[in-house]
C-alpha positions in Angstrom: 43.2 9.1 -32.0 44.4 6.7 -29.4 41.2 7.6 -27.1 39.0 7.0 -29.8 40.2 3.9 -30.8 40.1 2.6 -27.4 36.5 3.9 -26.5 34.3 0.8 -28.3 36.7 -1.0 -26.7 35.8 0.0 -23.2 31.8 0.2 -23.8 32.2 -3.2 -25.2 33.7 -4.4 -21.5 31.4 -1.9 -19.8 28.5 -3.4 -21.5 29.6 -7.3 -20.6 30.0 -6.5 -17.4 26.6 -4.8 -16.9 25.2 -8.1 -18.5 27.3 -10.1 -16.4 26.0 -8.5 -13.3 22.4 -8.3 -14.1 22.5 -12.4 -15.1 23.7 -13.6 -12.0 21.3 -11.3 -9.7 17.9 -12.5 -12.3 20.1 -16.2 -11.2 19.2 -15.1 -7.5 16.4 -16.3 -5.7 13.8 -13.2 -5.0 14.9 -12.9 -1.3 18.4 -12.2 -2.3 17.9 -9.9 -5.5 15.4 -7.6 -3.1 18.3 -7.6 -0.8 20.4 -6.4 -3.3 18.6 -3.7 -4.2 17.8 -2.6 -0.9 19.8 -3.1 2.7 16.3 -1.8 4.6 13.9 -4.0 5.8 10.5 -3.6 4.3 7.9 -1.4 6.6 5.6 -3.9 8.4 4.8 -1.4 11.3 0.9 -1.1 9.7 -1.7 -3.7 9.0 -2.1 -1.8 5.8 1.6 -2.8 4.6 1.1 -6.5 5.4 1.3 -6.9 8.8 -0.3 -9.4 10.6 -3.1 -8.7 12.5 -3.3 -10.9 16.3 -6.7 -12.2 17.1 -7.9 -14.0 19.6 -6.4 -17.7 20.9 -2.8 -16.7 19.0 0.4 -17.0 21.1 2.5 -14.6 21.1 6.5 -14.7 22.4 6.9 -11.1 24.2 10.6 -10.5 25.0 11.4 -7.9 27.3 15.4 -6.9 27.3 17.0 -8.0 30.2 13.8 -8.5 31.8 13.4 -11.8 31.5 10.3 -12.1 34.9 8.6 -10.0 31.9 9.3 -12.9 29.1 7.9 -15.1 27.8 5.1 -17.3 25.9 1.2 -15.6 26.4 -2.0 -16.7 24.6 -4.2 -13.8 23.7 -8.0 -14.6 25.5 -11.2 -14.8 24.0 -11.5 -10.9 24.8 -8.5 -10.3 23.0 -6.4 -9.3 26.3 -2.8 -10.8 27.2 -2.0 -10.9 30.9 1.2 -9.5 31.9 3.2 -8.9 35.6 3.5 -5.2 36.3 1.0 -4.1 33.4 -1.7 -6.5 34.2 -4.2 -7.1 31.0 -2.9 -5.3 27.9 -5.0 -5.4 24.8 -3.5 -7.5 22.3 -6.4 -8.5 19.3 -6.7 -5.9 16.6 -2.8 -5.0 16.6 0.0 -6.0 15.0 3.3 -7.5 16.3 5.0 -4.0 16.3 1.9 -1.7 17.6 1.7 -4.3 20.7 5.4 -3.9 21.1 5.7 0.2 21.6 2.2 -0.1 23.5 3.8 -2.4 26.1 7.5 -0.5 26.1 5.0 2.8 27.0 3.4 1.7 29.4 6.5 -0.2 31.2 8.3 3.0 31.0 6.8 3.5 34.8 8.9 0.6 35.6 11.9 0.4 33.5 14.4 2.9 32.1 14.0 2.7 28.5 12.2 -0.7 27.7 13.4 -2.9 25.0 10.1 -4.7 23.8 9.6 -7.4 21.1 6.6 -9.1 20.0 6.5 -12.2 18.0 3.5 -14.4 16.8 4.5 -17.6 17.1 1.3 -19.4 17.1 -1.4 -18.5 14.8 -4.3 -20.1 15.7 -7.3 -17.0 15.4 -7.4 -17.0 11.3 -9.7 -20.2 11.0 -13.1 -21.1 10.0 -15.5 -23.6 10.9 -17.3 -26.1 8.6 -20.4 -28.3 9.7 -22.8 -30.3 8.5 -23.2 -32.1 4.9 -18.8 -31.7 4.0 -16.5 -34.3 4.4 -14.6 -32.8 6.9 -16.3 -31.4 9.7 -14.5 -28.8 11.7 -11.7 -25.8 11.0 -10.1 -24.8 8.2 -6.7 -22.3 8.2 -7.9 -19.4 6.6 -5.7 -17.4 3.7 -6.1 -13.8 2.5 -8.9 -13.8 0.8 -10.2 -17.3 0.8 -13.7 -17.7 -0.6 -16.4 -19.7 0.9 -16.0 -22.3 -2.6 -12.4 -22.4 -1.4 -12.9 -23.0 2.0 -15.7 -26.1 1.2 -13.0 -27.1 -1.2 -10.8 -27.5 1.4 -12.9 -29.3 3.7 -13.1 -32.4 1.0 -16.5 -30.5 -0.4 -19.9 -31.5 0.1 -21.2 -34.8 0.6 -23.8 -36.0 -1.3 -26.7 -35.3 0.7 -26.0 -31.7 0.6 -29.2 -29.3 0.2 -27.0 -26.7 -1.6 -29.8 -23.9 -1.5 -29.8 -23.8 2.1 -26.4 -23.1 2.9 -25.3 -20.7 4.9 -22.5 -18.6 6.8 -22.7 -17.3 10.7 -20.6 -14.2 10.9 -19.9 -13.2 14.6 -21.2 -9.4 15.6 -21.1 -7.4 18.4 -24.6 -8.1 19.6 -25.6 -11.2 17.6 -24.1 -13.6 15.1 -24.9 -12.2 11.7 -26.6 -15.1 9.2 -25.7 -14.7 5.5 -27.3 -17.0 3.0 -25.5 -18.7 0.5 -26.4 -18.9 -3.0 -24.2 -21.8 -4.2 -25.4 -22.3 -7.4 -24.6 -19.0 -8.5 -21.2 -18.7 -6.8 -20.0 -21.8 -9.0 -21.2 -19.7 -11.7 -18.4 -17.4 -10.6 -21.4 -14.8 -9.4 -18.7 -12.8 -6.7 -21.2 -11.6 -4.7 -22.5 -15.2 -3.8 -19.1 -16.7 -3.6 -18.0 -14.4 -0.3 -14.3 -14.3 1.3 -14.5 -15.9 4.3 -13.1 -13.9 7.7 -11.6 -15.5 10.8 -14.5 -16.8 13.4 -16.9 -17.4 10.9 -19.1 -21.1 10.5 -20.3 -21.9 7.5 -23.5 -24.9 7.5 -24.3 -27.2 5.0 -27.8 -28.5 5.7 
């Protein structure tokens, strides 16, 4: 009889404690209540999970452990090579932070016992685009994921008025030859998706 009287008693405090705990982690700032949850970092070893992708003109701080002739500051080339002593030109564009990391470790493993490689972006100067003619700001503009062309005219201070909104257009760069993709404006403000495309890194979009 004792236990049963006691056991509301105990769900009661159970229960106020559980809604004790869970208030102050919803009072948490995201960072902290995903930290709670979880003590691993997230997986950011693919460009598919999120991980930035390093194009052309970034810089990039490679650190090698205890190696510091091997350290140091490197802006990736038009070709999308880095220079390096020992490995010479590594391919850098097209890979993210941790892929160019175990690429360089491999290949110094001729060298060095056991490498220690880190990779960090810290410039980003490849994701931008490049507005001329009839906007109010003439030059580039820091692209997002998935910025539109409407939101990257936006962001140049839009279209003057002396714009001739039918001929606009985009120059996407190719292999062989820069790609031209008309624009058909009109329909895009309409909120026609297939007029109003996302903008990608390298690309110029004129305003006649």
């Amino acid at each position: 009889m004792t236990i049963s009287r006691g056991l509301p008693l105990l769900l009661v405090v159970y229960s106020l404690s559980c809604g004790l705990a869970q208030s102050r982690l919803a009072g948490l700032p995201p960072v902290f209540q995903a930290a709670t949850k979880s003590a691993l970092p997230p997986d950011s070893g693919t460009a598919s999970n999120g991980a930035y992708t390093i194009g052309p003109a970034d810089v990039l701080t490679v650190m090698v452990l205890r190696e510091a002739s091997l350290s140091g500051n490197l802006l990736v080339r038009p070709d999308g090579m880095i220079s390096m002593p020992l490995l010479g030109d590594v391919k850098a564009a097209g890979a993210n932070p941790r892929e160019l990391a175990n690429d360089i470790a491999e290949r110094l493993k001729k060298y060095i016992q056991d490498p220690n490689v880190t990779v960090v972006v810290s410039q980003i100067n490849s994701r931008k685009a490049y507005l001329i003619g009839e906007v109010n700001k003439v030059g580039p503009v820091d692209i997002t994921n998935g910025m539109t062309l409407l939101e990257a005219i936006s962001s140049a201070g839009g279209l003057t008025q002396y714009a001739n909104v039918r001929k606009i257009y985009v120059l996407r760069k190719q292999s062989a030859k820069d790609l031209r993709i008309p624009i058909q404006y009109k329909q895009a403000l309409k909120g026609d998706r297939a007029s109003n495309v996302v903008v990608q890194p390298g690309d110029t979009i004129v305003v006649p």
